[in-house]
N, C-alpha and C positions, 0 to 999 in steps of 0.2 A: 504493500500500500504506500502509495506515494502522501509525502506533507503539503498540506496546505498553505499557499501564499495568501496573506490577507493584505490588498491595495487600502491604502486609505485617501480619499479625494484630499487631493495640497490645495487649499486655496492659495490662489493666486489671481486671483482676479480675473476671470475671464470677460465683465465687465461690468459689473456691480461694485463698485469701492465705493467709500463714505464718500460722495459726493457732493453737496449742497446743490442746491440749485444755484445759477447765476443770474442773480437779479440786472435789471437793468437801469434803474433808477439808486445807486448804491455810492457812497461815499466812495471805499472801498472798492477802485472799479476793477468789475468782473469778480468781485470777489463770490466767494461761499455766502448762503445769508448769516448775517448774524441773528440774535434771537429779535423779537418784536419790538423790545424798549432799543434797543441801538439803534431800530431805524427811525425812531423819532428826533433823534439828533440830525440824522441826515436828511430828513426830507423837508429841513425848515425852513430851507429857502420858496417852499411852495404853499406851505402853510397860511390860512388865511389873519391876516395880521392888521390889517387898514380896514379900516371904517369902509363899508360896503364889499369887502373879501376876505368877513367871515368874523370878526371881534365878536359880534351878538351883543352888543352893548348897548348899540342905537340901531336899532332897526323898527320903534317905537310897537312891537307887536304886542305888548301885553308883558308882566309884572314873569309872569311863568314860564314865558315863553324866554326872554332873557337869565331868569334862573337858570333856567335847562343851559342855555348858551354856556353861563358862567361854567356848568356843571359839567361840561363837555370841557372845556377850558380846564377846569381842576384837574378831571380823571385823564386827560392828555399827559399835564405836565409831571401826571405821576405814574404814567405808564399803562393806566389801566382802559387798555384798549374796550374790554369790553360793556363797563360802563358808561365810555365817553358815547359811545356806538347807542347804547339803549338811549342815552340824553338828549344826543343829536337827531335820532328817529323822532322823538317826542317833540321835540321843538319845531324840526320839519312838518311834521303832519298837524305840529298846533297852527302854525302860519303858513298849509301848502303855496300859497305865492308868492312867500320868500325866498328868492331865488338863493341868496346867501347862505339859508338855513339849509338849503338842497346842498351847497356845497359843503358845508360845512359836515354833511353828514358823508359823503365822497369822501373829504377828506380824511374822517376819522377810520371809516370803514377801511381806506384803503392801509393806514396804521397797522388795524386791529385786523388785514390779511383776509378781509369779508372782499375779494374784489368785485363779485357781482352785484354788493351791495350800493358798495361804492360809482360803478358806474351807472347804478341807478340812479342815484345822488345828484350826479352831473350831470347830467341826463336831462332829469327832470327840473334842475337850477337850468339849463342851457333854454329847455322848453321858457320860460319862462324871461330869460335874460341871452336870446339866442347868439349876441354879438359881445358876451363877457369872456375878457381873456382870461380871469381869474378860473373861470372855468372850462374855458377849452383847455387850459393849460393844464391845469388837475385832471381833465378827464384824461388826457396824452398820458398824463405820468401816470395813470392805472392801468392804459391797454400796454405801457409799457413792464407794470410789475406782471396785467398776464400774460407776457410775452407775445400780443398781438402789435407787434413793430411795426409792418406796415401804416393800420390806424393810428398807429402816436406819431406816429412822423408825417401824415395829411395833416394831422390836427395843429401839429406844430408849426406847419407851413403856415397855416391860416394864421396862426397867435402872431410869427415874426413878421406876417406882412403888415396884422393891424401895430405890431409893438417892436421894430427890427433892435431895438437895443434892451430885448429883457433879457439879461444876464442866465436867472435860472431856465428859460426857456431852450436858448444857446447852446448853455451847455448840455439840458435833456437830449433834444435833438441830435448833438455834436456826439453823445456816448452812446445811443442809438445806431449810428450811424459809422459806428468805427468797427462793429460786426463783418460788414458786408464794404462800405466803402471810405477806407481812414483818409485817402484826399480829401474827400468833404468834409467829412469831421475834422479833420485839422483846422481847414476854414472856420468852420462851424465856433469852434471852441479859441481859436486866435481871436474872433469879434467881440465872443464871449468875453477873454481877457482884457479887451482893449476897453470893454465898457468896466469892469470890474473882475481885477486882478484878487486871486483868492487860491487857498492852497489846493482845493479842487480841479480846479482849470489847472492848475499847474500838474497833476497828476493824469486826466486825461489826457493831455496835451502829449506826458510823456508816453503814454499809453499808444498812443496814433503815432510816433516818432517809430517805437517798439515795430509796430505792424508796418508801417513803413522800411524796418532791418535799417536805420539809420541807430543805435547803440548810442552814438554822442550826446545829438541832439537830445535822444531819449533822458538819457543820464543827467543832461544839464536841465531839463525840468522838473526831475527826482528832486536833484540837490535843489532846485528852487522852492519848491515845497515842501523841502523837510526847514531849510531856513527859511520859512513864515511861521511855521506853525513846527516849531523842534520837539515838545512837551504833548503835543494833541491825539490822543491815543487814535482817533480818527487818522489820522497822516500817517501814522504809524503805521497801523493796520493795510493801510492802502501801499505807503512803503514794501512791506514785509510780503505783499499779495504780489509787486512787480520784480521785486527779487525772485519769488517763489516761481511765478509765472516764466521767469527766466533762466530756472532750471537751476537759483542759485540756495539749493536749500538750506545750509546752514546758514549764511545772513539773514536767511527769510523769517528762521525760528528765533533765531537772535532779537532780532526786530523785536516779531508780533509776543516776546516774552517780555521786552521793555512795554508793548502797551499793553500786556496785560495786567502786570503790574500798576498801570495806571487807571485799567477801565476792564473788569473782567469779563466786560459784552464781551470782549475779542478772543477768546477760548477757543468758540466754534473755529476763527481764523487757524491759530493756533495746531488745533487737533487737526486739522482739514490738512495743512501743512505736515504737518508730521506724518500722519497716513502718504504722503503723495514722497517721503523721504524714505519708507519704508519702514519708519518706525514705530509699529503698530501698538507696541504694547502703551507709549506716551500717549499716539493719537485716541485708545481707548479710555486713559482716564481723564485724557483733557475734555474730550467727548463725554465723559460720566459729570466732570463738574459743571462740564455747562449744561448739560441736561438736567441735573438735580438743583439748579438754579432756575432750570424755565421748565417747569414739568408739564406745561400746557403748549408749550411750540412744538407743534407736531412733525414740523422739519427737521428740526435741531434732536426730535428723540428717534428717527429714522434716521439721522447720522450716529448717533451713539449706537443703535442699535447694530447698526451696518460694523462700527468700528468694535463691538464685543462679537460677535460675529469672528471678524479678522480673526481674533485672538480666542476664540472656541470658549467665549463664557457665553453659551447656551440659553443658560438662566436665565439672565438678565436681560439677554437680546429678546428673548421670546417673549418677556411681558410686554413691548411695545406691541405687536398683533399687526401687523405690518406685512401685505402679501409679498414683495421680494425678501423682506427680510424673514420672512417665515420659511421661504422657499428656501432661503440657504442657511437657515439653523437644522433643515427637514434634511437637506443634502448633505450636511456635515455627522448625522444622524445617519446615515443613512437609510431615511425614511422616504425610499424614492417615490412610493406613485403618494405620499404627501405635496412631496418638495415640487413635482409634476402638477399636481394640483393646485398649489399656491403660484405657480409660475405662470401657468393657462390663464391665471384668474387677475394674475398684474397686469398680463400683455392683453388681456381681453378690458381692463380697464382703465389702458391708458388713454390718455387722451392725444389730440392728433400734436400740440406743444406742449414738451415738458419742459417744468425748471431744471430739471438735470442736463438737459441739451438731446441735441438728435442720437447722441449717439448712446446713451444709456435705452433705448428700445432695442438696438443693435447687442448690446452686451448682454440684454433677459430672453434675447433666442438665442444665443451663445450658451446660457446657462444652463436653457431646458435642453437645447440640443445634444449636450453632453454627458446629461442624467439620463435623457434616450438610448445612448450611445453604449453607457455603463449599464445599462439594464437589458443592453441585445436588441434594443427594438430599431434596428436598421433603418425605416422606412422613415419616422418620425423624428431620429435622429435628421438624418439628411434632409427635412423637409422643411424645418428649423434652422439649419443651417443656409438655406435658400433664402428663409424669410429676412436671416440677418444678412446674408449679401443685398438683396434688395431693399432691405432697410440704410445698408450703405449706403447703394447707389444711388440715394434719394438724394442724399445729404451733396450739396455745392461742396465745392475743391474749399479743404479745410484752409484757414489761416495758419499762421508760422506757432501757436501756439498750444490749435487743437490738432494739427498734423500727427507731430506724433502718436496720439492715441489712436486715432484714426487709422495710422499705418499699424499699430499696433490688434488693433480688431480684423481688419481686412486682414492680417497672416492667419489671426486663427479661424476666419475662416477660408482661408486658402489652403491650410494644412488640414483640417476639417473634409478637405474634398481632395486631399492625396495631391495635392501641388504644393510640395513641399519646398521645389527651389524658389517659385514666388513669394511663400510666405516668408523664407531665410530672405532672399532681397529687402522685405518690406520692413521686417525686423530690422536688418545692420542699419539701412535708414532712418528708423525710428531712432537707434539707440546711438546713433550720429546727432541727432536733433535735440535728443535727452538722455546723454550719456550718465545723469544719478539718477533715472527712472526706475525703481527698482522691479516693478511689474513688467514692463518689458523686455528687461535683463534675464527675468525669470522663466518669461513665458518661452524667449529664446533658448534658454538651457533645454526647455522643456522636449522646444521643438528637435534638438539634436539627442536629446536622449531617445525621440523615439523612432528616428532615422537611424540609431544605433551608432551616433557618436558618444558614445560615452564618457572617454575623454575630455574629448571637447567641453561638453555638457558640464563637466566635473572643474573644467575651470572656471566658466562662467558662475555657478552657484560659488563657489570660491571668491570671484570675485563680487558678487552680492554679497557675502560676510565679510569680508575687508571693508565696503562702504557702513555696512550695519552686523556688527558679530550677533544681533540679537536677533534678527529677523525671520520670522515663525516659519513662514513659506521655505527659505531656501534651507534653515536646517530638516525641518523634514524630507525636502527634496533630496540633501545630500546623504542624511538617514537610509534613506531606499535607494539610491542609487551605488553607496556603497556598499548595499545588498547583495543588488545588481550585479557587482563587479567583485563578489566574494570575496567582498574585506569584512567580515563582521565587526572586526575589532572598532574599526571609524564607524560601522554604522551606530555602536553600543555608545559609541564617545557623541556624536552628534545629537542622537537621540535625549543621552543622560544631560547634556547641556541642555536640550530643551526644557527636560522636565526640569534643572533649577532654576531658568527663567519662566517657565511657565506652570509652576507648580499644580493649578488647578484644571489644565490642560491634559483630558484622557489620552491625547494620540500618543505623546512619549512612552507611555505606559503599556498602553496596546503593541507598537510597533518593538519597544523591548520585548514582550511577549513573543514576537514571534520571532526576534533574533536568538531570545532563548531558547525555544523550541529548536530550529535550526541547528544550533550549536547542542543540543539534548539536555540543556543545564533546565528539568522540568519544575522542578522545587521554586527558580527563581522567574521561570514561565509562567507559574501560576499565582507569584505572589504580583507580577506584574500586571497581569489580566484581571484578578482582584481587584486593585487599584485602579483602575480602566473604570472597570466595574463598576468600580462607588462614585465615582466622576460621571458614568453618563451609564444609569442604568438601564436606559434605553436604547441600544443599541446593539442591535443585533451580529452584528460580526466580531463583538468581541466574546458573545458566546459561540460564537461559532469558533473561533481560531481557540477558544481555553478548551472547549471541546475535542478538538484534533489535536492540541498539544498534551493533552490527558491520554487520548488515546494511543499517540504515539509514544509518550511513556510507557504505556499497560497501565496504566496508574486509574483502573476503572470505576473507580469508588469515588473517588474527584471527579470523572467523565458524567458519572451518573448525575453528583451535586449540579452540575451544571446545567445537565437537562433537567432536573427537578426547576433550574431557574429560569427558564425555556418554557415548562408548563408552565408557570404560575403568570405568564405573559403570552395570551394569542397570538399577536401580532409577532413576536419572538419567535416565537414555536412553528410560528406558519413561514418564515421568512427563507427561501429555496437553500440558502447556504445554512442555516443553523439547519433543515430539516436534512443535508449531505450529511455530515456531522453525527448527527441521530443516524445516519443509515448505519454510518464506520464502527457506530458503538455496538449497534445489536450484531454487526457481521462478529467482533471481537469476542459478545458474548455468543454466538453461535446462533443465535437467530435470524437465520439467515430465509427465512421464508418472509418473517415481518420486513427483513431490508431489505429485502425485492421488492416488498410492496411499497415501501418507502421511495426505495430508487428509482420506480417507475416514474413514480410523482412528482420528482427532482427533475430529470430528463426532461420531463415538459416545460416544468419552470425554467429551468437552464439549459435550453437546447445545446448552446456553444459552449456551456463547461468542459472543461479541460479533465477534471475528473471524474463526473457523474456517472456517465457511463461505464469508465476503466469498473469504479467501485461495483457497479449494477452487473455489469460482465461476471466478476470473481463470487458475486454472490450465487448467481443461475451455475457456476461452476461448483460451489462448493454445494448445492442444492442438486446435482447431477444434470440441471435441465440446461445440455447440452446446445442444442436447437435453438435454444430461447439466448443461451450466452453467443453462439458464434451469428443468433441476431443482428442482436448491439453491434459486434466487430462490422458483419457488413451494413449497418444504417449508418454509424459515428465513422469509423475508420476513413471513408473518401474526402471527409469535411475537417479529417486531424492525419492529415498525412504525418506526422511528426509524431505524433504518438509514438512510443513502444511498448505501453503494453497491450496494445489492442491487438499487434500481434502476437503477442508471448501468450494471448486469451484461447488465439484461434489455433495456434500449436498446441496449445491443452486438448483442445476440444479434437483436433486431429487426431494427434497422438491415444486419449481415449479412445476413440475410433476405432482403432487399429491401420491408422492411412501413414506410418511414417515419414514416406516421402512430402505428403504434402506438409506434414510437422515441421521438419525440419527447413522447409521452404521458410515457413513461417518464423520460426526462428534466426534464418538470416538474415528476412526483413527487418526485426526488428534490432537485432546488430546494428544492420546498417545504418539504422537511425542513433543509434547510440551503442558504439563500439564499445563502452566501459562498461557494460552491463554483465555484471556477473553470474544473475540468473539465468538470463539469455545464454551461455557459452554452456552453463551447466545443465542445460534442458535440451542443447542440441545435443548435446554431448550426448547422454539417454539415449532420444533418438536414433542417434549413429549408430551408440552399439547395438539396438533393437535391428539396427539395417546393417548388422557383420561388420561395421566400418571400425574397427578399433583405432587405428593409427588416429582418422580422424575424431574420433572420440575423446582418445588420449589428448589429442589436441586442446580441444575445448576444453576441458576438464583445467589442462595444467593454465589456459588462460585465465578460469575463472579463477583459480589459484592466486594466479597472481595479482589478481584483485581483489582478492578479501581470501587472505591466509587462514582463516579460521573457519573456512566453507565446510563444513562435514561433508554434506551431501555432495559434494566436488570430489572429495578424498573418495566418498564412497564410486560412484562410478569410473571414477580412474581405477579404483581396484579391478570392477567388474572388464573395465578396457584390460589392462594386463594379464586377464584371465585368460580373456578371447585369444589372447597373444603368447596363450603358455609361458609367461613371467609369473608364476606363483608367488615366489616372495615376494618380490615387489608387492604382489595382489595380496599379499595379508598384512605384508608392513603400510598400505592405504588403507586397508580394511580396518586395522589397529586405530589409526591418525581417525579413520572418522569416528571412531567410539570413544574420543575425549572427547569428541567435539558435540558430538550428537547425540538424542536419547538413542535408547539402547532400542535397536529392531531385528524382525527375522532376518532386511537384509544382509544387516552386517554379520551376522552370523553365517548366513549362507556362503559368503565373498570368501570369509577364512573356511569354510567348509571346502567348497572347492578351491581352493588354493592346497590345503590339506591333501586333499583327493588326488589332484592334481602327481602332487610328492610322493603317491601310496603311501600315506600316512592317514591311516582309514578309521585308527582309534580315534586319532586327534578329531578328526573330521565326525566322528559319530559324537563326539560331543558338542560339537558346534552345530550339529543336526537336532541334535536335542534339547540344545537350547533354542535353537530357531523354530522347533515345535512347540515350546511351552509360550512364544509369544506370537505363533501365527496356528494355533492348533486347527484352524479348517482351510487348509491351506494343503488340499490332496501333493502335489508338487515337492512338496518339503516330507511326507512321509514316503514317497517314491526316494527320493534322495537318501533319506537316512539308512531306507531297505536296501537302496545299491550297498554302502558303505557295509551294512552287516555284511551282503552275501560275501563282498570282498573279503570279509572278516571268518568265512565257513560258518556264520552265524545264522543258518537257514531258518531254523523253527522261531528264531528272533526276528527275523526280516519278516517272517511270514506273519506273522504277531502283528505289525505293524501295516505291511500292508492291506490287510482286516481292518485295521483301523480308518486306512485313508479310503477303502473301497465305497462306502455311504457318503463321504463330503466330495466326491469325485463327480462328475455331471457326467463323463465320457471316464468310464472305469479301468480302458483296453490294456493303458500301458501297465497298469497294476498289476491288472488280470495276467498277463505276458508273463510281468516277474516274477508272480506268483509261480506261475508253471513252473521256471526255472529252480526256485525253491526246492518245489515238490520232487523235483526230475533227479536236483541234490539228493534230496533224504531218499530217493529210490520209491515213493508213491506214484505208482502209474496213474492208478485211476483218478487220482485228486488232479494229478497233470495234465491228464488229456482235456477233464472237466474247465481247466481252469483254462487252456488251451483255446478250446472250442470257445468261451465267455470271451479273451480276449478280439480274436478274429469275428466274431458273429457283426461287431459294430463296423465293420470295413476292412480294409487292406494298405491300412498305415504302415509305413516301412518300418519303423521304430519297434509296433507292435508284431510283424513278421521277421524281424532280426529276431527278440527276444523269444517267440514261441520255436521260431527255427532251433535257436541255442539251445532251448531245454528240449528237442527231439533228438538235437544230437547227442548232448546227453542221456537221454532214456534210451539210444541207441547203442551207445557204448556199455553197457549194462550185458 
């Protein structure tokens, strides 16, 4: 029985990372969002501030109706978006033809992230006040928070024809428009400064320089807005996002950890950077403290969630309830037709713009497609994969910023559909673009590990831990690929470094487990798969691998606890790899009728398993239902050319047969596939000698030898070769060698029998008859042999003894009968002679049995 490889999915991001959305109306330009109260800092340039755009102070409507206004006012400047929103409805709907009160409910709405409410607001203020630029302006900047670009930039055309010198308008416009066209936007935002110079414009400005690949120009607007505003956690922030964006990630954390220090809005910056430097374990708690500061932004807990996730705390990602982030705590679990099901159910509710950008639709068929992939289902695999090329090919020729990610999706799915040299292209470009990108570094090792450079591969993950020693993804990757490349020792080292950075992290755990197993150290297999265990008791494949590494122990009393922990969970118990697992046990315990009917049931669930069958084959063999095992060999065999034991199955079933030659066909098939096979050389061997071939038998024999020196059953048919070959001693001194090695059987007894025989040493030999009697006593053959050795001995009326004995377990009696005659012919009994004569002959004219009756006529003749 061969051991079980347990895969664990690496994340690495196939395109799900903690990403924020990128707002478009943002201090911080292109930044991540930050939570709700930071964007009220940022959007006071549009905030209604002047007597008739929105104060509520004089608009003469009533005693209450200015309450509400104040009260909007208050829950504004104190963040509390949702208040301000109930105040602002109430005051609109107390004076519906105040066009002001309309806005001022846009505005809040748009705050407090309501953005349909919001552009209801304006909407209905515009109905009313159709030529207010207070409110064209504010409606722009909400089609721009929901990323309807288009409409904020007509609207804004309208605002700068009636107002060409409104500063916050300019600049709307100007960062709008640096997306798709940064010439303009340079315009755009140079007016903006010429009417009012501010550390904003100076950041966009540098922003449009970037996209334009002028560096200088870029940098001398940097530096102009970090000296206006040196101390303003906002600059900072925006700072730390244009380094970042620059590929320059340590400045970037540097930065955004001086503003956080001054304004802990900037976390989410912060964490969103770290994630994108590959430092997952910082981006998940910078992620946990700005999520436990804003536990009602539902962005900011879909980034934390995303970022525990990265780093396999299960727990805590799963309380957000979030369908991609469900799908990939399900995958990390793997709970694939979950993780299937929450993925179907993102992509089926995405909307046609997301705040994460075009290309995160792209990365959630990436994700399902690969869980496809991993569960066998070919068709929906690749159908997925089609939806994210065409989800590409939607997306315009990226800018200098989102390129590389871009190139980075387009490899996987390039390599996804076995065009492997395009994806390598599209990769070295990417990691040209953003050479500290850790994902793409990654994904590239990945791509060459499974092109079978392994090397290669091995340097790249190499090189991912030189930029970050800590980083989750590459030590696991380099864990299994030092597998891969049968170093266990680095894979033991890599792994045990995981688990002291990531102590509450199963996979370190798991994957020791099965470098222990491998290596046979079961004691410390089991304490590792325990600890798995208690970390994610939900997960089925790590009962399955403590399973097979119990079994492969013998250690069947631990095998059993485990399946006891298998029931006590359906979903466990039913899962096609934990229920293989279960088949290996009952084959162990000899119940091999229930593991047929188990293996059956596997086979289906895992048509393409690599052992379901092998296991399902050895059980119809140990069950005698021949037919039914060399089945399996021809259904699985065509679809596992590589296989050897599928033919080592059908040389069994041969070889029972009685078909030799095609036995030993089959046994050099399966040679051929794997020359080191030691069973393989010792089964042909049998064979051989079953077909007179000793020479080659002896062959086989002394090669199984010489790969596993303690083969009994090798020593023993090299005896039976030497025999064939009249080498007697040699054949008892093999005969000997296997009887330390192996329990004690009639063969080996038989082997020094005739060796014995051989020598005319017929005492020696009737004791080795005799003992080969006492452990195969229905075994007519073996009292035929001990009765030659009497008669050799003149011991007639003892042989005759004997062969009485073997005559009722005999099926075909003849050759008894024969030397019975001979006996009789000895002791001078005609009549019992001729009688026993006649019995021999009556059942044919075997040569065997007409030599031996000839012999004792000429004996009875010589009388």
């Amino acid at each position: 029985m061969r051991g079980t490889k347990h895969l664990i999915p690496i994340a690495l991001s196939l395109g799900l990372m903690a990403v924020p959305c990128l707002t478009a109306q943002t201090f911080e330009v292109n930044q991540p969002p930050a939570s709700k109260k930071s964007q009220k800092a940022k959007q006071k340039p549009s905030a209604p501030a002047k007597k008739g755009e929105g104060n509520g102070l004089g608009w003469g409507s009533g005693i209450e109706t200015a309450r509400e206004a104040r009260a909007v006012q208050q829950a504004l400047s104190k963040g509390d978006y949702k208040a301000a929103i109930v105040s602002a409805n109430r005051a609109a709907n107390a004076a519906p033809q105040n066009a002001d009160l309309w806005f001022l409910l846009g505005y809040a709405a748009r705050l407090g992230g309501d953005y349909n409410l919001s552009l209801q607001g304006y909407q209905k203020g515009l109905q009313r006040k159709p030529s207010s630029i207070q409110g064209l302006s504010g409606e722009a900047q909400t089609y721009a928070k929901m990323g309807r670009n288009n409409e904020a930039q007509d609207l804004l055309k309208q605002v700068l024809a009636a107002n060409p010198k409104s500063a916050t308008d300019l600049q709307l416009s100007g960062e709008l428009a640096l997306g798709t066209d940064p010439n303009t936007a340079l315009g755009l935002l140079k007016r903006a400064e010429s009417v009012q110079a501010t550390a904003r414009t100076d950041l966009l400005i540098a922003r449009a320089y970037q996209k334009m690949n002028q560096p200088d120009a870029s940098k001398q607007y940097l530096d102009r807005a970090q000296n206006r505003a040196p101390n303003d956690p906002n600059v900072l922030r925006a700072v730390g996002a244009f380094y970042r964006d620059a590929g320059k990630f340590d400045e970037a954390i540097a930065t955004l950890q001086k503003a956080v220090s001054k304004n802990p809005l900037a976390l989410p910056e912060l964490a969103y950077t770290y994630g994108l430097a590959g430092r997952k374990k910082e981006a998940a708690e910078a992620y946990t403290q700005a999520a436990n500061r804003l536990p009602k932004d539902a962005e900011l807990q879909m980034s934390a969630a995303q970022a525990l996730v990265n780093v396999a705390a299960f727990e805590k990602a799963d309380n957000y309830r979030l369908h991609a982030i469900r799908a990939q705590v399900y995958t990390l679990e793997d709970h694939n037709e979950d993780a299937i099901r929450e993925y179907q159910t993102a992509i089926k509710d995405l909307p046609d713009s997301v705040r994460e950008g075009p290309l995160y639709s792209v990365g959630l068929h990436l994700s399902l497609s690969e869980i496809y992939r991993r569960t066998e289902k070919t068709n929906e695999s690749e159908s997925e994969l089609s939806a994210a090329r065409a989800s590409l090919n939607k997306i315009p020729s990226p800018d200098q910023q989102t390129r590389p990610e871009y190139l980075r999706l387009r490899a996987l799915i390039e390599a996804g559909f076995n065009d492997t040299a395009s994806a390598e292209k599209d990769f070295k470009e990417a990691m040209s673009l953003a050479p500290k990108s850790m994902n793409i570094r990654l994904n590239y090792a990945n791509l060459l590990w499974k092109t079978g450079r392994q090397q290669e591969a091995l340097e790249q993950y190499k090189a991912s831990l030189q930029n970050d020693p800590t980083n989750h993804a590459a030590l696991i990757a380099m864990g299994y690929l030092s597998r891969d490349m049968h170093d266990p020792a680095s894979a033991e080292k890599y792994f045990l470094k995981l688990e002291e950075l990531y102590p509450k992290d199963f996979i370190p755990y798991f994957a020791l487990g099965d470098v222990y197993t491998a290596n046979k150290q079961f004691d410390r297999a089991e304490a590792s798969y325990e600890k798995a265990f208690e970390l994610a008791p939900k997960h089925p494949l790590i009962v399955a691998a403590a399973i097979n590494s119990a079994v492969e122990g013998h250690n069947l009393d631990t095998a059993k606890a485990w399946i006891a922990k298998a029931a006590a969970d359906p979903v466990i118990n039913d899962t096609p790899q934990v229920m293989r697992e279960r088949q290996r046990y009952l084959t162990f315990t000899k119940d091999y009728q229930a593991a047929a009917d188990l293996g059956y049931k596997v086979i289906e669930k895992l048509p393409k398993d690599p052992e379901a069958p092998v296991y399902l084959a050895y059980d119809l063999l140990y069950l005698n239902r021949l037919d039914d095992a060399y089945a399996i060999v021809q259904r699985f065999e065509p679809q596992m050319p590589k296989d050897k034991d599928l033919p080592l199955v059908a040389g069994y079933v041969h070889s029972h047969k009685g078909q030799p030659k095609e036995a030993e066909a089959d046994f050099t098939r399966s040679l051929a596939i794997e020359p080191n096979d030691a069973t393989a050389y010792m089964n042909r061997g049998f064979v051989r000698n079953d077909l007179r071939e000793a020479s080659k038998a002896g062959a086989d024999f002394e090669a199984a030898l010489k790969l596993r020196k303690d083969y009994g059953e090798a020593h023993l048919g090299l005896a039976f070769a030497d025999l064939q070959l009249h080498r007697a001693k040699p054949a008892i001194h093999e005969a000997d060698l296997a009887a330390s090695m192996m329990k004690d059987s009639a063969a080996i007894h038989l082997a020094r029998a005739e060796g014995y025989r051989q020598q005319m040493l017929f005492r020696d030999a009737e004791k080795e008859y005799r003992a080969a009697l006492q452990l195969a006593p229905n075994d007519p053959r073996v009292y035929l042999a001990l009765a030659e050795a009497l008669y050799r001995l003149h011991r007639y009326s003892d042989a005759l003894t004997v062969l009485k004995q073997g005559i009722p377990l005999s099926p075909d009696p003849s050759l008894l009968y024969a030397a019975m005659a001979r006996d009789y012919a000895q002791l001078k009994d005609k009549d019992d002679a001729y009688k026993a004569i006649a019995s021999a002959e009556k059942n044919g004219n075997d040569a065997r049995v007409l030599m031996a009756t000839g012999e004792a006529l000429l004996i009875l003749g010589d009388e």
